[in-house]
Kinemage of the C-alpha trace (Angstrom):
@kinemage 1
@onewidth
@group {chain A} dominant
@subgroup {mainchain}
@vectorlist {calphas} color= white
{ca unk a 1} P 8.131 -7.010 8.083
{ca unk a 2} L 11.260 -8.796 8.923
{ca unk a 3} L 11.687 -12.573 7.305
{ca unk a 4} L 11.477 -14.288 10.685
{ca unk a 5} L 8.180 -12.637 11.577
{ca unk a 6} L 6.725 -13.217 8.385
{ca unk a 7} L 8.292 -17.320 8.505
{ca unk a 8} L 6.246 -16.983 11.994
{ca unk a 9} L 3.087 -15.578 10.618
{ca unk a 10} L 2.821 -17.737 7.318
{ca unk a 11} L 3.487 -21.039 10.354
{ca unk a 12} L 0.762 -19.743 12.046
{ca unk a 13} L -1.605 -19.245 8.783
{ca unk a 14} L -0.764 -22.926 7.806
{ca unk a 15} L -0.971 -24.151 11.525
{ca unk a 16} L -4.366 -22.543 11.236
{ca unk a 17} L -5.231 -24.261 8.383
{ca unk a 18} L -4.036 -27.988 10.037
{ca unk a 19} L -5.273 -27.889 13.468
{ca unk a 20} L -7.993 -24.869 13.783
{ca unk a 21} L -7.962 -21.754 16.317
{ca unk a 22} L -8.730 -23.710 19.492
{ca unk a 23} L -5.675 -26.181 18.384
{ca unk a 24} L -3.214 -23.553 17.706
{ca unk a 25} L -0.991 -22.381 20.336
{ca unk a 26} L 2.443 -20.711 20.756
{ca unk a 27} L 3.709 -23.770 22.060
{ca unk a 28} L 2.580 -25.962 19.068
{ca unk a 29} L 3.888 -22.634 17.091
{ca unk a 30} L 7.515 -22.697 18.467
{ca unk a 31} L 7.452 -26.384 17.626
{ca unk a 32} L 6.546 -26.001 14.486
{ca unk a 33} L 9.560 -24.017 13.830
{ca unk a 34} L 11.896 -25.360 15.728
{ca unk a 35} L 12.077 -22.936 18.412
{ca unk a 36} L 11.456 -22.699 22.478
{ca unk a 37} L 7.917 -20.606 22.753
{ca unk a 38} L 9.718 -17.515 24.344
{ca unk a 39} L 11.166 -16.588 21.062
{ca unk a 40} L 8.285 -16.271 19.380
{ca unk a 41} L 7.489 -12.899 21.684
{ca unk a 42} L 10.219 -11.246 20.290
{ca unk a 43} L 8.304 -11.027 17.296
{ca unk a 44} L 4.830 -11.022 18.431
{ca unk a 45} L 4.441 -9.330 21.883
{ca unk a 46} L 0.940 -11.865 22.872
{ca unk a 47} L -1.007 -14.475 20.896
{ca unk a 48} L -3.335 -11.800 20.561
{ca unk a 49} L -0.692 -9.700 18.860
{ca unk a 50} L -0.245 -12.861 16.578
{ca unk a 51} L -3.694 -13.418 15.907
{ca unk a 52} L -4.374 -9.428 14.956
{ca unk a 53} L -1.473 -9.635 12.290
{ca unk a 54} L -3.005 -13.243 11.038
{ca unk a 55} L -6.170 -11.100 10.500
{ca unk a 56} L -4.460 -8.386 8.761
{ca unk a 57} L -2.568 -10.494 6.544
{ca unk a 58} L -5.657 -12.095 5.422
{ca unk a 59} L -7.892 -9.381 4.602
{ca unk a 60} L -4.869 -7.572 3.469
{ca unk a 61} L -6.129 -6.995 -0.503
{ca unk a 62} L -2.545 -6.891 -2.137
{ca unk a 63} L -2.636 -4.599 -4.915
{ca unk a 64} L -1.540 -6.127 -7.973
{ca unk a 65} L -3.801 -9.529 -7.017
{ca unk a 66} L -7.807 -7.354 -7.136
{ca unk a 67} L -8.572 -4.383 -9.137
{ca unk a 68} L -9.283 -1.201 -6.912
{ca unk a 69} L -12.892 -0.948 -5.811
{ca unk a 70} L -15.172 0.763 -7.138
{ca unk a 71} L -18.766 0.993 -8.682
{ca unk a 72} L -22.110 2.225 -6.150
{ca unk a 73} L -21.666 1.872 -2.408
{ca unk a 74} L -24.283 -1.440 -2.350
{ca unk a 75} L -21.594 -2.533 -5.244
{ca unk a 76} L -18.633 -1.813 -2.942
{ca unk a 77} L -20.151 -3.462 -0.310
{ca unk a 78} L -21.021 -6.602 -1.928
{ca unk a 79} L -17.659 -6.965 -3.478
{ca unk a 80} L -16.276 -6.220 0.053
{ca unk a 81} L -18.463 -8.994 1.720
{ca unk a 82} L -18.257 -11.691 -1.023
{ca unk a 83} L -14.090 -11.171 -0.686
{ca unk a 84} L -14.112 -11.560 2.785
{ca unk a 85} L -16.619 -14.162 2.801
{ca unk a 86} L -14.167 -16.152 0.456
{ca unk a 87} L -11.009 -15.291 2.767
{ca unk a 88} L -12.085 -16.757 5.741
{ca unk a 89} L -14.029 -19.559 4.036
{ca unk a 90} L -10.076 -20.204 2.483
{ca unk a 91} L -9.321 -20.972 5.991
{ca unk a 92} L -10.097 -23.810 8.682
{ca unk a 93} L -12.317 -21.440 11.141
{ca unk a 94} L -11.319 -18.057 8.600
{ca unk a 95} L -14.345 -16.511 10.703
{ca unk a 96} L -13.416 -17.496 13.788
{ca unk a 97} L -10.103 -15.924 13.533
{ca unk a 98} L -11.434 -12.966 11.965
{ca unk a 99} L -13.479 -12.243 15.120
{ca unk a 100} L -10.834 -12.379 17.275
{ca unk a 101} L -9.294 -9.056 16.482
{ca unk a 102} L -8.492 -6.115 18.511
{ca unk a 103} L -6.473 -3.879 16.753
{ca unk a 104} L -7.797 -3.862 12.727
{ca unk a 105} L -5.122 -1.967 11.950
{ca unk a 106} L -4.783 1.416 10.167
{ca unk a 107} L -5.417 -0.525 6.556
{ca unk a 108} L -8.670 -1.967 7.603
{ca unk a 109} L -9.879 0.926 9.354
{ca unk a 110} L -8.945 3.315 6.368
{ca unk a 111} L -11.160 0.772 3.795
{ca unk a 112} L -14.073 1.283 6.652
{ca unk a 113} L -13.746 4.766 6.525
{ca unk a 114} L -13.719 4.853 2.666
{ca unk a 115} L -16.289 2.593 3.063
{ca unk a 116} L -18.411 4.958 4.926
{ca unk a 117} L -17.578 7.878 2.914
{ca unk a 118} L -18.806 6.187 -0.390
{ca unk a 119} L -22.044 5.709 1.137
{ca unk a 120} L -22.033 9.446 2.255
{ca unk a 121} L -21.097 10.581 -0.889
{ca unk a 122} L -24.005 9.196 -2.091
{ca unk a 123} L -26.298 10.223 0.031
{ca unk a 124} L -26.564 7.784 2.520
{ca unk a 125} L -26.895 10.152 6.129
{ca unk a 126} L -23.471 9.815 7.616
{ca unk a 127} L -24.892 7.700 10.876
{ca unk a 128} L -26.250 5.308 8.630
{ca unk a 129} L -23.276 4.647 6.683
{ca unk a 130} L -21.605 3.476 9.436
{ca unk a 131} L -23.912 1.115 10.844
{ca unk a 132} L -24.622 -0.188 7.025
{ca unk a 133} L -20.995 -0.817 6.786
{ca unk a 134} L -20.644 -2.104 10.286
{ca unk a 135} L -23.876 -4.653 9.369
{ca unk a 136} L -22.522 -5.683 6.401
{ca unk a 137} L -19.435 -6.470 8.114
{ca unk a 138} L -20.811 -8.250 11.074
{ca unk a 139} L -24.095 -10.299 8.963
{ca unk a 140} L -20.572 -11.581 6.822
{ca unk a 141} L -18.426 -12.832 9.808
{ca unk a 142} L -21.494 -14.326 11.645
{ca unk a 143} L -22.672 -15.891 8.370
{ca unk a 144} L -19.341 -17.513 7.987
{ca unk a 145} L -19.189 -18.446 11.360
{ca unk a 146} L -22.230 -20.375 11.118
{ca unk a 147} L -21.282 -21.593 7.785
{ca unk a 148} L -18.100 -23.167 8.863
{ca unk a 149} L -19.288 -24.458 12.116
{ca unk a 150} L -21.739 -26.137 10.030
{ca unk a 151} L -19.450 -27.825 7.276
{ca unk a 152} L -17.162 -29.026 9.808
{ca unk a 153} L -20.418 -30.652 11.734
{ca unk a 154} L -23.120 -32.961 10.249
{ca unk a 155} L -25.027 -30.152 8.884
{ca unk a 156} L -23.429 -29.688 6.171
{ca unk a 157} L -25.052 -27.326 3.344
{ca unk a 158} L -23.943 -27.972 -0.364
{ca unk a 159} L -22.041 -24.706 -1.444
{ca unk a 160} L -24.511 -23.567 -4.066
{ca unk a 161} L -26.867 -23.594 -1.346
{ca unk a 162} L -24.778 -21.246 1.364
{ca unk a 163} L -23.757 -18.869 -2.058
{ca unk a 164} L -27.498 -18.371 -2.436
{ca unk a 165} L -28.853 -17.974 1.047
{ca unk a 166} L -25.741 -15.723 1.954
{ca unk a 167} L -26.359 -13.288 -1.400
{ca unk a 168} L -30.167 -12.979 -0.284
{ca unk a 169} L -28.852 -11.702 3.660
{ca unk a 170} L -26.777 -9.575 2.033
{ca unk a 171} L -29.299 -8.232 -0.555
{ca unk a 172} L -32.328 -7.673 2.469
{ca unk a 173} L -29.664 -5.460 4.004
{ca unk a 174} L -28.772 -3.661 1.156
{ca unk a 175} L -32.167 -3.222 0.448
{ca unk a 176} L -32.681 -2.069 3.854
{ca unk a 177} L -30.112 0.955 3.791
{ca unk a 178} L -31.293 1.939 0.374
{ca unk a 179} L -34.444 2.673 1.812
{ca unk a 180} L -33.572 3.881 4.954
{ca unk a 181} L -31.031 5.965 3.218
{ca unk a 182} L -34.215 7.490 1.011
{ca unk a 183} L -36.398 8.620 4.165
């Protein structure tokens, strides 16, 4: 990645973190750094194009900074949800941006697909890995969601609170493809 597109992508990360998703723009972007909004899509094609390399760059694991995963698929999982849990909770609406993506890119679709073949490898029927990985993936963003929308309102939980309620979801789906994975 050249330095100017990764300038513009660590501005929009910390414009994120100011103003929230509905608040930042490419206009409020190109002010931010100086620059007219038009030269900002010589780095980033669309907003959406920005937004997709935001997402990458956050649930980009960099190598040196986690140790590889490993352990049982429902440990794999768990350690992928909790991560991403904490990624976009690092982030004024993390979740919301998250959701936004259209293209994953080839790094997150590679950790689905190892994802999915942990599970397999297991024993978990190949159809069923998918949507257990999918589920776990989804029941984490739209936990988050929630959780944010709700900090940032008046119904605020305490954080022990959302740690506990979010580990029991993620438990009663576990538990659900460990016995669906049995039949």
């Amino acid at each position: 990645m050249g330095q100017r597109r990764a300038e513009v992508l660590q501005a929009a990360i910390e414009l994120l973190d100011e103003v929230g998703l509905d608040g930042l723009t490419m206009r409020v972007l190109a002010a931010r750094l100086g620059v007219r909004a038009s030269a900002l899509y010589r780095h980033y094609p669309s907003k959406q194009a920005l937004l997709d390399a935001m997402v990458a760059h956050l649930a980009t694991r960099p190598a040196d900074a986690a140790p590889p995963l490993d352990g049982t698929w429902d440990e794999r999982l768990r350690e992928i949800a909790t991560g991403m849990r904490e990624v976009m909770l690092a982030h004024r609406d993390g979740a919301r941006l998250i959701a936004t993506f259209h293209d994953p890119g080839g790094e997150a679709v590679a950790a689905f697909r190892d994802l999915v073949a942990a599970l397999a490898a297991e024993g978990v029927p190949a159809e069923t890995a998918v949507s257990a990985v999918d589920t776990v993936l989804a029941y984490t963003n739209g936990f988050t969601i929630e959780e944010q929308a709700r900090k940032a309102g008046t119904g605020a939980w305490p954080r022990d609170r959302r740690d506990h309620a979010f580990r029991t979801g993620l438990d009663l789906i576990l538990a659900g493809v460990r016995e669906s994975a049995l039949k």
